[in-house]
C-alpha positions as CSV (number, residue, x, y, z in Angstrom):
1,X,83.3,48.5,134.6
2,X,85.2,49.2,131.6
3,X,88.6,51.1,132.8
4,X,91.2,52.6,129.9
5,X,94.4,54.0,131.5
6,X,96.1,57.0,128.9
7,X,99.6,57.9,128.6
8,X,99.4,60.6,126.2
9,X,97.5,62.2,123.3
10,X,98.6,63.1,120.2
11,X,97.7,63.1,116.1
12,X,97.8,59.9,114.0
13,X,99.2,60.1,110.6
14,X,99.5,57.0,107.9
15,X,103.2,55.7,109.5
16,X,103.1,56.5,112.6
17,X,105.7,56.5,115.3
18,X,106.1,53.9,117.7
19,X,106.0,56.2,120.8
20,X,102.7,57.0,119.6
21,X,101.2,53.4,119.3
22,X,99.4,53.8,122.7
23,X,97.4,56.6,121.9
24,X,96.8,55.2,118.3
25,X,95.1,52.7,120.4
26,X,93.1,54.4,122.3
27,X,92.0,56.7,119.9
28,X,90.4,53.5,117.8
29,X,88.5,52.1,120.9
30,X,87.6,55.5,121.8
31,X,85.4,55.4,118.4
32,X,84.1,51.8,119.4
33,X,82.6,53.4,122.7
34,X,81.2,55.7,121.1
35,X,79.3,54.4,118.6
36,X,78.2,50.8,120.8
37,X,75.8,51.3,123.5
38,X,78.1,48.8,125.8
39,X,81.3,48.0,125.5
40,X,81.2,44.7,124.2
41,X,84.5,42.3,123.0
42,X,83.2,42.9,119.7
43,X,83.9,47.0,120.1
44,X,88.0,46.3,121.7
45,X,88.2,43.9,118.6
46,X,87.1,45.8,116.0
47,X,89.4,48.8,117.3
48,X,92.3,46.2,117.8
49,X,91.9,45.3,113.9
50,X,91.5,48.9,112.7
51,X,94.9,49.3,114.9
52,X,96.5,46.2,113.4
53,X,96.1,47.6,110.0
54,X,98.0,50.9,110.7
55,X,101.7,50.9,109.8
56,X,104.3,52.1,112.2
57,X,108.1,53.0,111.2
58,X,110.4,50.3,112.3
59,X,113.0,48.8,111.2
60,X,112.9,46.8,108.2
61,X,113.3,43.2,109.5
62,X,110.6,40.9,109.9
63,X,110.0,41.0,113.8
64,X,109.9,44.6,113.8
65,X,106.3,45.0,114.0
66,X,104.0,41.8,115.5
67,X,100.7,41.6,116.6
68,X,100.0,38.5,119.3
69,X,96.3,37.5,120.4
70,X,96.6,35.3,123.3
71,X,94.1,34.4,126.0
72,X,93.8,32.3,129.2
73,X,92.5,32.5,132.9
74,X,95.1,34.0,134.6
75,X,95.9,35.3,138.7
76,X,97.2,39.1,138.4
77,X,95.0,40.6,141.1
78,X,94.3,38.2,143.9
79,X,91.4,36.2,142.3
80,X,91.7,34.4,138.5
81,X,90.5,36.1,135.7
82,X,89.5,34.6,132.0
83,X,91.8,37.7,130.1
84,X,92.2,38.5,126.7
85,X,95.4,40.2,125.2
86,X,95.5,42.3,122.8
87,X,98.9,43.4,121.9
88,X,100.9,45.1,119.5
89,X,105.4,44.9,119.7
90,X,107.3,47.4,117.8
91,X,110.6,47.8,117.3
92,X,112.0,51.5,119.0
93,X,114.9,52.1,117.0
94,X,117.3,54.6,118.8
95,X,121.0,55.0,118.3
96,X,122.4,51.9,120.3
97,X,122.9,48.5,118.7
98,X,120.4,46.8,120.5
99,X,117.3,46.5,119.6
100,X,114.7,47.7,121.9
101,X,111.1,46.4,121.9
102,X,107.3,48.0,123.1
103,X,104.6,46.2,123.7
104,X,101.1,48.1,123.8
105,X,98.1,45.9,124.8
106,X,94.8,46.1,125.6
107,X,93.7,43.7,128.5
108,X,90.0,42.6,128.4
109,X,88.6,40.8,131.6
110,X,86.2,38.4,132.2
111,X,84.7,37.2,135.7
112,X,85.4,33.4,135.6
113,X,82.8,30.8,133.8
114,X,82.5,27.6,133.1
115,X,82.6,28.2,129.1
116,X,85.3,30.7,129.4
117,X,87.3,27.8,131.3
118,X,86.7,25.3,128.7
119,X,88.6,27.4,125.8
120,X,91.5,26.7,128.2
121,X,94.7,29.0,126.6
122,X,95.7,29.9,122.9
123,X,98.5,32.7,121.4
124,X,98.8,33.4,118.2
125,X,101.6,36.0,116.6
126,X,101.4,38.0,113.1
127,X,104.2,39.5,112.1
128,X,104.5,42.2,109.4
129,X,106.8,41.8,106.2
130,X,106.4,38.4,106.5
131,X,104.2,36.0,104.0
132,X,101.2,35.6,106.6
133,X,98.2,37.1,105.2
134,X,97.0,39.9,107.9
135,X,93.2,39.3,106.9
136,X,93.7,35.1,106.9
137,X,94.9,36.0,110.7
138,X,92.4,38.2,111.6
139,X,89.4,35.4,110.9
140,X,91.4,32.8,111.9
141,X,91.4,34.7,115.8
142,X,88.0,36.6,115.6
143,X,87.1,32.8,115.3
144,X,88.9,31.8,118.3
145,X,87.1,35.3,119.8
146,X,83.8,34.3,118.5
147,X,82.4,32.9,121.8
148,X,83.2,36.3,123.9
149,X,82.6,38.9,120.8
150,X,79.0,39.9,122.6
151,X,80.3,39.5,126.1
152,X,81.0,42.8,127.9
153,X,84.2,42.5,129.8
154,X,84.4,42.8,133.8
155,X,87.6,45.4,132.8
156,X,89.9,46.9,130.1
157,X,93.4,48.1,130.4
158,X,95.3,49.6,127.7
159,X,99.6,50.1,128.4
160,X,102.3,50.5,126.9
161,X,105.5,48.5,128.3
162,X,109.1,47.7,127.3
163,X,110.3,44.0,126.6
């Protein structure tokens, strides 16, 4: 079962807000749903890219905006689960002099297997404004994906939380 937890709806332009990453998010897997019969790792991922590409406003330093791919079989709910996370950190600039980070992800998870336990655990992070290409980093994960991309995930969560 395939479960997406919403905070808030609202429109989408090209720079977008960071308060609005979540539903930016779920708008793009919303379209994967809908046009794929199940909701395969293949659907999240495409949406995930399609949300990677979009620009936020931040502030101008190269940390501001990150995207991190990391997987691994992990205990959160009793019983370990082979998870993939999906996440996107922005910077929240407010008036203070510290700098305040989100983090909106999108959880896929997988009942335990012998294959999923062999990929053991990888992160990877992309950062905006830096000189990593964003379509190098995109293959170079929906290669580490590849194994799971027609695999329909036990669950997906999508959250927003602070770091």
């Amino acid at each position: 079962m395939v479960l997406i937890h919403k905070a808030r709806g609202a429109g989408m332009p090209n720079r977008s807000q960071p308060k609005d990453a979540l539903d930016c998010l779920h708008a793009e897997l919303a379209v994967e749903q809908l046009t794929t019969a199940e909701g395969t790792t293949r659907g999240a991922w495409l949406a995930f890219m399609r949300f990677g590409r979009r620009r936020f406003h931040t502030a101008p330093q190269a940390d501001s905006d990150g995207l991190l791919f990391q997987y691994g079989t992990y205990v959160s709910s009793g019983r370990p689960m082979f998870t993939v996370d999906l996440t996107r950190q922005l910077n929240v600039s407010d008036d203070s002099e510290h700098d305040q980070y989100v983090q909106v992800r999108c959880e896929l998870r997988y009942t335990p297997a012998l294959d999923l336990d062999a990929l053991g655990s990888f992160d990877s992070w992309f950062f905006y404004d830096t000189d990593t290409d964003l379509d190098g980093w995109f293959a170079a994960m929906e290669e580490r994906l590849g194994p799971l991309l027609d695999r329909r995930p036990a669950g997906i969560d999508l959250f927003e939380e602070p770091v």
